[in-house]
ROZAVO-393773 format. One record per residue: y, x, z of N, C-alpha, C in turn; residue number from 1. Coordinates in Angstrom, 1 decimal, always signed. Atoms other than C-alpha are relative to their C-alpha. Layout:
# residues N
+--------+--------+--------+--------+--------+--------+--------+--------+--------+------+
|    n.v |    n.u |    n.w |   ca.v |   ca.u |   ca.w |    c.v |    c.u |    c.w | roza |
+--------+--------+--------+--------+--------+--------+--------+--------+--------+------+
|      Y |      X |      Z |      Y |      X |      Z |      Y |      X |      Z |  NUM |
...
+--------+--------+--------+--------+--------+--------+--------+--------+--------+------+
# end
This chain:
# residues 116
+--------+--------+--------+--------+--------+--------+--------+--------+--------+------+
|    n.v |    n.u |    n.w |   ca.v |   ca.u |   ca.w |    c.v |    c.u |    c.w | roza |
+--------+--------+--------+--------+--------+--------+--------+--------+--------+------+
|   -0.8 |   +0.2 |   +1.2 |   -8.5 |  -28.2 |   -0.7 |   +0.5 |   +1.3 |   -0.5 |    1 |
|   -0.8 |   -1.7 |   +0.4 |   -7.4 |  -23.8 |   -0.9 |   -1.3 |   -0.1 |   -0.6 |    2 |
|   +1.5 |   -0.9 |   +0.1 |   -9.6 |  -21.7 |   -2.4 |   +0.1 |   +1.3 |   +0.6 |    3 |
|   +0.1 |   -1.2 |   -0.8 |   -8.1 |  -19.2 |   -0.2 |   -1.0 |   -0.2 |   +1.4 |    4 |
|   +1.1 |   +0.2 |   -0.8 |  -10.4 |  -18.8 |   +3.3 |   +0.2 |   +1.7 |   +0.2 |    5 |
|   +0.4 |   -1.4 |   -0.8 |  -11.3 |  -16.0 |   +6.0 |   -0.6 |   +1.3 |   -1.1 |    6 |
|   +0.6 |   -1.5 |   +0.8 |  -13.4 |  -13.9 |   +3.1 |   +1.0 |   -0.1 |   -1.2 |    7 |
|   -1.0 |   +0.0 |   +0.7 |  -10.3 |  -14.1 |   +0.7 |   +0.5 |   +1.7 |   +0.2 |    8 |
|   -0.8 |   -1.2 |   -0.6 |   -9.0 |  -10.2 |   +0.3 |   +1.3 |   -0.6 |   -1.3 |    9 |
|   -1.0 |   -0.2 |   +0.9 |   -5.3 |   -9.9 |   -1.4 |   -0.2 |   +1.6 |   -0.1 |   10 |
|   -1.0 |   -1.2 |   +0.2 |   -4.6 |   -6.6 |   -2.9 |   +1.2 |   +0.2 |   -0.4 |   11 |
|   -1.2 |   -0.2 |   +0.4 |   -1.3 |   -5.5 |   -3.3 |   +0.5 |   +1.5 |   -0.4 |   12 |
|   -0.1 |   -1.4 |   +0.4 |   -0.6 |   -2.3 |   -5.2 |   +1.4 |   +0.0 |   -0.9 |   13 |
|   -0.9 |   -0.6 |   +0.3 |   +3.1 |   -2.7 |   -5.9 |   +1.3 |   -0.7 |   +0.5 |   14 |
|   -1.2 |   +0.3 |   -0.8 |   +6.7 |   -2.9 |   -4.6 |   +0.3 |   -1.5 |   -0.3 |   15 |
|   -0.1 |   +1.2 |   +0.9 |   +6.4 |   -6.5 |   -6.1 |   -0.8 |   -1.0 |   -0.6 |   16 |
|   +1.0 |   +1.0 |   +0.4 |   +5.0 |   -8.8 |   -8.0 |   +0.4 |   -0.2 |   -1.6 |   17 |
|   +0.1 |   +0.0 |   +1.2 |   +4.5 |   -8.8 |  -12.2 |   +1.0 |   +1.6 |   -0.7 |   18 |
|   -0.3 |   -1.5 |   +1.4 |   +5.7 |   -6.4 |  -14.9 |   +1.6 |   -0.5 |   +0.0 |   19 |
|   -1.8 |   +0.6 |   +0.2 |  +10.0 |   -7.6 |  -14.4 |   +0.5 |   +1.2 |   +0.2 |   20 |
|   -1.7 |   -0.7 |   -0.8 |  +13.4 |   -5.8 |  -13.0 |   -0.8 |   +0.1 |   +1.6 |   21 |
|   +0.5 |   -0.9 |   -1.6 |  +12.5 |   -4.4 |   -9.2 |   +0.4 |   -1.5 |   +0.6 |   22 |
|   -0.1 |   +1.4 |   -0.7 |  +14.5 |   -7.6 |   -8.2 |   -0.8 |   -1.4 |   -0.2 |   23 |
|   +0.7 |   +0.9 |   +0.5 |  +12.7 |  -10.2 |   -9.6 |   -1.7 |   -0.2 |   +0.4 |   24 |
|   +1.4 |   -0.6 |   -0.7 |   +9.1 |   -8.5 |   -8.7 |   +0.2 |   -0.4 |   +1.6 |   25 |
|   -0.2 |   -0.1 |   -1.7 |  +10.5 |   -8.6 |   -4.8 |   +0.0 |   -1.9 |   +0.2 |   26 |
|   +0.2 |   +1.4 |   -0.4 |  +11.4 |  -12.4 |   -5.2 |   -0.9 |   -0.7 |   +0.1 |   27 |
|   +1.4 |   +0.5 |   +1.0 |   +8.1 |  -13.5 |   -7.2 |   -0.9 |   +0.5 |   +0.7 |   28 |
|   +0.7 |   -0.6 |   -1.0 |   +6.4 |  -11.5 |   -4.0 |   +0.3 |   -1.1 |   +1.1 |   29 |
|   -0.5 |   +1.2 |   -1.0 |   +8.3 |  -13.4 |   -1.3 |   -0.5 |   -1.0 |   -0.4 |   30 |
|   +0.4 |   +1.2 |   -0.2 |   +7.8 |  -16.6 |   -2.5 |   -1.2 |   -0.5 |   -0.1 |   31 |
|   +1.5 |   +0.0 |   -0.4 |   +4.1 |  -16.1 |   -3.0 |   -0.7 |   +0.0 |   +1.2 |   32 |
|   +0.3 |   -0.2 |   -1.1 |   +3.9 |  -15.0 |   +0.2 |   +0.1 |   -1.2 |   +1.3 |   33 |
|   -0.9 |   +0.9 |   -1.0 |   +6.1 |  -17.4 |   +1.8 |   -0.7 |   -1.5 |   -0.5 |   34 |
|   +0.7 |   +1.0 |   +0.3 |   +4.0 |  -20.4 |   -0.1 |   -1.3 |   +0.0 |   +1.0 |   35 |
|   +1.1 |   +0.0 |   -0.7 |   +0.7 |  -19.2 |   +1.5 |   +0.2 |   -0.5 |   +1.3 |   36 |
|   -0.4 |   -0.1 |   -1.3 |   +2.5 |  -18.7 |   +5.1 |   -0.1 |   -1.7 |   -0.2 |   37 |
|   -0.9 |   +1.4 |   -0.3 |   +4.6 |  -22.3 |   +4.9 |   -1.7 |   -0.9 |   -0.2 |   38 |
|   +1.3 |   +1.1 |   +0.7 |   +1.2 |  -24.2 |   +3.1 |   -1.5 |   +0.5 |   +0.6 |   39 |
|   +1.0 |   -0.7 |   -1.2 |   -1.1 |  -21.9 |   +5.7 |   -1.8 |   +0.0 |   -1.0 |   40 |
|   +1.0 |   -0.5 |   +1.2 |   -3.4 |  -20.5 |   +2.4 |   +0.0 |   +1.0 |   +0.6 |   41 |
|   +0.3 |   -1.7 |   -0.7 |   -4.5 |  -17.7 |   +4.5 |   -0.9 |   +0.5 |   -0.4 |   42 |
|   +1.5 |   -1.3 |   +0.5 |   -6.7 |  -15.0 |   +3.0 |   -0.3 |   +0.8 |   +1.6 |   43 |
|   +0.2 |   -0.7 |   -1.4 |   -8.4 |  -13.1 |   +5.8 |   +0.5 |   +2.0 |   +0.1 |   44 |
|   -0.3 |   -1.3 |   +0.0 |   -7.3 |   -9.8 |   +4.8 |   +1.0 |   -0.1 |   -0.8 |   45 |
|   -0.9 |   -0.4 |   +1.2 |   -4.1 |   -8.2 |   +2.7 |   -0.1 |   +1.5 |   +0.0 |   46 |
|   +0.6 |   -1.0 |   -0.3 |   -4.8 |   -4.8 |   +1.9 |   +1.4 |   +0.4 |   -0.9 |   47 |
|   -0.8 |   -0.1 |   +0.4 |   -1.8 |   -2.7 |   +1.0 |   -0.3 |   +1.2 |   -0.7 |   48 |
|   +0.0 |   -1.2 |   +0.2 |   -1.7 |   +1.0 |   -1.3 |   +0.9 |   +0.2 |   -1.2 |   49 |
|   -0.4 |   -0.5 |   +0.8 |   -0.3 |   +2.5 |   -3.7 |   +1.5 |   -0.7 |   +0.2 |   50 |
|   -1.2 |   +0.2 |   -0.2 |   +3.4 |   +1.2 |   -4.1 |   +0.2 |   -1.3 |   +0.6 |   51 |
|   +0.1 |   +0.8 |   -0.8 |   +2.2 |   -1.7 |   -2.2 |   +0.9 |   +0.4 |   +1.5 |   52 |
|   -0.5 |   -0.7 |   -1.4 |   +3.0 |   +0.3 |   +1.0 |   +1.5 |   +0.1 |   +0.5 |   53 |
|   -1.1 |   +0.1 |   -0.9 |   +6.4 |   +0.0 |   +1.1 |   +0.7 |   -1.4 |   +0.5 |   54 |
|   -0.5 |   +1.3 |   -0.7 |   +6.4 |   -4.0 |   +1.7 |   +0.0 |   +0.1 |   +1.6 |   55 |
|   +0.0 |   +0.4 |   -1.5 |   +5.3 |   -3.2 |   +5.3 |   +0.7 |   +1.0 |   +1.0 |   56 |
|   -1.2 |   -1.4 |   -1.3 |   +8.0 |   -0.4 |   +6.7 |   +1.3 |   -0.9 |   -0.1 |   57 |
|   -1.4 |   +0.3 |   -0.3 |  +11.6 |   -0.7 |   +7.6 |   +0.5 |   -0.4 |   -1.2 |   58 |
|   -0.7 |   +0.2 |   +1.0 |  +13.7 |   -2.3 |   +5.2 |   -0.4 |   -1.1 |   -1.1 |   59 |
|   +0.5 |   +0.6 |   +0.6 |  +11.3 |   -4.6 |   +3.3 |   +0.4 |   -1.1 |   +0.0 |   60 |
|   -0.6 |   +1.1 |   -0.3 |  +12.4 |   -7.8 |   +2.5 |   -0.8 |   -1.3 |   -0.1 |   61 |
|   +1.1 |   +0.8 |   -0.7 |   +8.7 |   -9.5 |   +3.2 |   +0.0 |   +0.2 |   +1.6 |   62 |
|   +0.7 |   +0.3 |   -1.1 |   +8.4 |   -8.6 |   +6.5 |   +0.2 |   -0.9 |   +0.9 |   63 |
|   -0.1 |   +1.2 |   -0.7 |   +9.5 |  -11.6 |   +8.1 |   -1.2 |   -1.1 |   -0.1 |   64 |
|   +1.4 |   +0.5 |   +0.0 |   +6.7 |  -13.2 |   +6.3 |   -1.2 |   +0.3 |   +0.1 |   65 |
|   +0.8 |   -0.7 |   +0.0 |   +4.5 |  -10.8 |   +6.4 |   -0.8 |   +0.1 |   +2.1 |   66 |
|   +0.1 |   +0.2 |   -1.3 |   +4.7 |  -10.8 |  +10.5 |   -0.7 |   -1.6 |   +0.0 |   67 |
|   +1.2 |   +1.3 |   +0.2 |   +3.9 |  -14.7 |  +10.0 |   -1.1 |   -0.1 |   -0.1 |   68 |
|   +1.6 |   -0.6 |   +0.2 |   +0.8 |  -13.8 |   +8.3 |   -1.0 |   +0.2 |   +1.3 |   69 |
|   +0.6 |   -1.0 |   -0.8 |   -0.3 |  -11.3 |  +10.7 |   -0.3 |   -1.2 |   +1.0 |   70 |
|   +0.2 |   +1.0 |   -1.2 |   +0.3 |  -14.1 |  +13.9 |   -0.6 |   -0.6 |   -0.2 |   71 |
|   +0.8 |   +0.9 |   +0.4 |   -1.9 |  -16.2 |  +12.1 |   -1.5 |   +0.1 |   -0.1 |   72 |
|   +1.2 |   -1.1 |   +0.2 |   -4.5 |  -14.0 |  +11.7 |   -0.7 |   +0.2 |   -1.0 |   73 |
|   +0.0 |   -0.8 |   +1.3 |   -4.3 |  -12.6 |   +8.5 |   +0.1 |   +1.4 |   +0.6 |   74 |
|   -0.1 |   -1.9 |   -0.4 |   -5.3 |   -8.4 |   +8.9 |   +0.7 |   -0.1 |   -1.0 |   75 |
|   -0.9 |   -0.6 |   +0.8 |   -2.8 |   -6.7 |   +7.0 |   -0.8 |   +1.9 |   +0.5 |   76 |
|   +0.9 |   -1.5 |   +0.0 |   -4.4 |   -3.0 |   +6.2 |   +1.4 |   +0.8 |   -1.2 |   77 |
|   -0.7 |   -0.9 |   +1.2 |   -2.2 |   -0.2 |   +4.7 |   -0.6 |   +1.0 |   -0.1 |   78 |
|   +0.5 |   -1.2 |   +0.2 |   -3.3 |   +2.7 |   +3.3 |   +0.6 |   +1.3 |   +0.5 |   79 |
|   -0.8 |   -1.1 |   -1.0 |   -2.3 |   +5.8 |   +5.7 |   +0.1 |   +1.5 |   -1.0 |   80 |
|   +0.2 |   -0.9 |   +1.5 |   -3.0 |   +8.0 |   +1.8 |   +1.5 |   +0.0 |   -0.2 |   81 |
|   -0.9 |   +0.6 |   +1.0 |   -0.2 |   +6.2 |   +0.5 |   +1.3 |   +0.1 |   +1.1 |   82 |
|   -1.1 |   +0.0 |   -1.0 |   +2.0 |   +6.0 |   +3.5 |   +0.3 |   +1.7 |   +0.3 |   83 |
|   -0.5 |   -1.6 |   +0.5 |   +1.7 |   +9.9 |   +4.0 |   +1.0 |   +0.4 |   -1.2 |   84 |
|   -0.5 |   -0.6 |   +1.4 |   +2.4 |  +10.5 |   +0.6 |   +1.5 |   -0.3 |   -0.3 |   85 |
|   -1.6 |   +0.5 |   -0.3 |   +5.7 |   +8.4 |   +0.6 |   +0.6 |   +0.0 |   +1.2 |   86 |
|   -0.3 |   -0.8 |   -1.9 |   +6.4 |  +10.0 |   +4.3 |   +0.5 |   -1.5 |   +0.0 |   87 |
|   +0.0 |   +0.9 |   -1.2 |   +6.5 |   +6.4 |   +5.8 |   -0.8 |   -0.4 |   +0.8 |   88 |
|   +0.4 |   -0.1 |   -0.8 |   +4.4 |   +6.9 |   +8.2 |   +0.6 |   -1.0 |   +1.0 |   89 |
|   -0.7 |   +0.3 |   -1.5 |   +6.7 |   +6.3 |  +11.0 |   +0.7 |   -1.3 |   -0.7 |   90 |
|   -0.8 |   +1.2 |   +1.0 |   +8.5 |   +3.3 |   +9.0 |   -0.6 |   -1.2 |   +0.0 |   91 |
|   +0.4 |   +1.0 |   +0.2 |   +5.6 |   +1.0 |   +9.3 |   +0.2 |   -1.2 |   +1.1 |   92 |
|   -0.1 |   +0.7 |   -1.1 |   +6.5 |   -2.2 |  +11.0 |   -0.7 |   -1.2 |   +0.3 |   93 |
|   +0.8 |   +1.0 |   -0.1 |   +3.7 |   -4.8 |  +10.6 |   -1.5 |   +0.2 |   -0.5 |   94 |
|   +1.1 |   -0.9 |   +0.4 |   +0.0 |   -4.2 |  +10.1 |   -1.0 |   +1.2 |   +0.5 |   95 |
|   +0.7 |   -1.4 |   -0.5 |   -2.4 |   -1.5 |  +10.5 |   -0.2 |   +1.2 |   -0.8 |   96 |
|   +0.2 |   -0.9 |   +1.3 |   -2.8 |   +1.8 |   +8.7 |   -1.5 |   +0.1 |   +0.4 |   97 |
|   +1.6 |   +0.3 |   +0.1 |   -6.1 |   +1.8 |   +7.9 |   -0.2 |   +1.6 |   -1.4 |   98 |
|   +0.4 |   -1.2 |   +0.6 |   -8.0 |   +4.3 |   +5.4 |   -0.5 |   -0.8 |   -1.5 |   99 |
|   +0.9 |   +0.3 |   +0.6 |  -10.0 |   +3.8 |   +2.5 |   -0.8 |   -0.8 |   +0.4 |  100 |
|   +0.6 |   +0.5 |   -0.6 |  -12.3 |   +3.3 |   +3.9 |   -0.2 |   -1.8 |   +0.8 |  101 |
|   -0.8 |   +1.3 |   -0.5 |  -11.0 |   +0.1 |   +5.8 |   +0.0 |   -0.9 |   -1.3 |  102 |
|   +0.5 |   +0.5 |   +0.7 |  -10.6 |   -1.1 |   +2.2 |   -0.7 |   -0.3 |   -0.5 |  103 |
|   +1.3 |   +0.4 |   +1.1 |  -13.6 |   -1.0 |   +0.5 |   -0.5 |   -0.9 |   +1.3 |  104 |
|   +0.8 |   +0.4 |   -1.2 |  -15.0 |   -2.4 |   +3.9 |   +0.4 |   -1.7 |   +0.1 |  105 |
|   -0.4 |   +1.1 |   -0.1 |  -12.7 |   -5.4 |   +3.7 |   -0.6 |   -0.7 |   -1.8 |  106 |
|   +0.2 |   +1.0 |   +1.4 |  -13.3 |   -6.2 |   -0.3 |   -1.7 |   +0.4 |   -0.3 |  107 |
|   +1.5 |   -0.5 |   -0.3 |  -17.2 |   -5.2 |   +0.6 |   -0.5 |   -1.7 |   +0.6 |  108 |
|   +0.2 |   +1.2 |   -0.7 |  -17.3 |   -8.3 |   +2.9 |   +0.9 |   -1.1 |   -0.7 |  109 |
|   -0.6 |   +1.0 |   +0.8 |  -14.9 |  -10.5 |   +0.6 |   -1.0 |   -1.1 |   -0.7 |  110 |
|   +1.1 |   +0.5 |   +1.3 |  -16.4 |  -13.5 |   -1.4 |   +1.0 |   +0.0 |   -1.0 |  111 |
|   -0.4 |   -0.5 |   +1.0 |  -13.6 |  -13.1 |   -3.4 |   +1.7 |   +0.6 |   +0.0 |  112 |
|   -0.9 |   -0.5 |   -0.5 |  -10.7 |  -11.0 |   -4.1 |   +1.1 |   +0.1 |   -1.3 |  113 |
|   -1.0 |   +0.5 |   +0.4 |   -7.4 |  -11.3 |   -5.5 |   +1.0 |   +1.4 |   +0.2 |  114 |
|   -1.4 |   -1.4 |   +0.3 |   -4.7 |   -8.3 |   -7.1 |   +0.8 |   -0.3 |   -0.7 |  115 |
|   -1.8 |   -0.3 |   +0.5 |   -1.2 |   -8.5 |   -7.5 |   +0.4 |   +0.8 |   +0.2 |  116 |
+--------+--------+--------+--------+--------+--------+--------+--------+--------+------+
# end
């Protein structure tokens, strides 16, 4: 009855979710996220970069569900570009840093893929 599934990629390329206020983006993220988790709509991959990258460090206020995910076995992939570049490196607390690479590889093998 989903149309999510194992070859499902998410991209996520920002602190958020839609064109709003910073707050509203962060909510409109969570409860997307927190729909999938609770109703177990699992894509097989989430791929994180550009201002995606800072849902999965210290301080984000997904990673509770985002850990969910993961235990479920959802890959979660960040971009290690992106994480440099915003020195959170050491910050990340769920996930893997992955490369480019890593992504094209996951939305290579997708049957289909999905950007917020």
């Amino acid at each position: 009855m989903t149309d999510f599934d194992s070859n499902t990629v998410i991209l996520i390329t920002r602190n958020g979710m839609g064109d709003a206020d910073p707050t509203l983006q962060q909510k409109l993220l969570s409860t997307y996220l927190n729909l999938l988790d609770q109703n177990n709509l699992l894509p097989g991959v989430i791929c994180f970069y550009t201002d995606g990258v800072k849902l999965v460090v210290e301080g984000s206020p997904v990673l509770d569900v985002l850990r969910s995910l993961e235990k479920k076995g959802v890959r979660l992939i960040t971009c290690s570009t992106c994480l440099d570049f915003f020195q959170l490196t050491d910050k990340v607390q769920v996930g893997i840093k992955g490369g480019m690479t890593d992504i094209i590889e996951a939305q290579r093998r997708a049957s289909k893929v999905i950007s917020i």
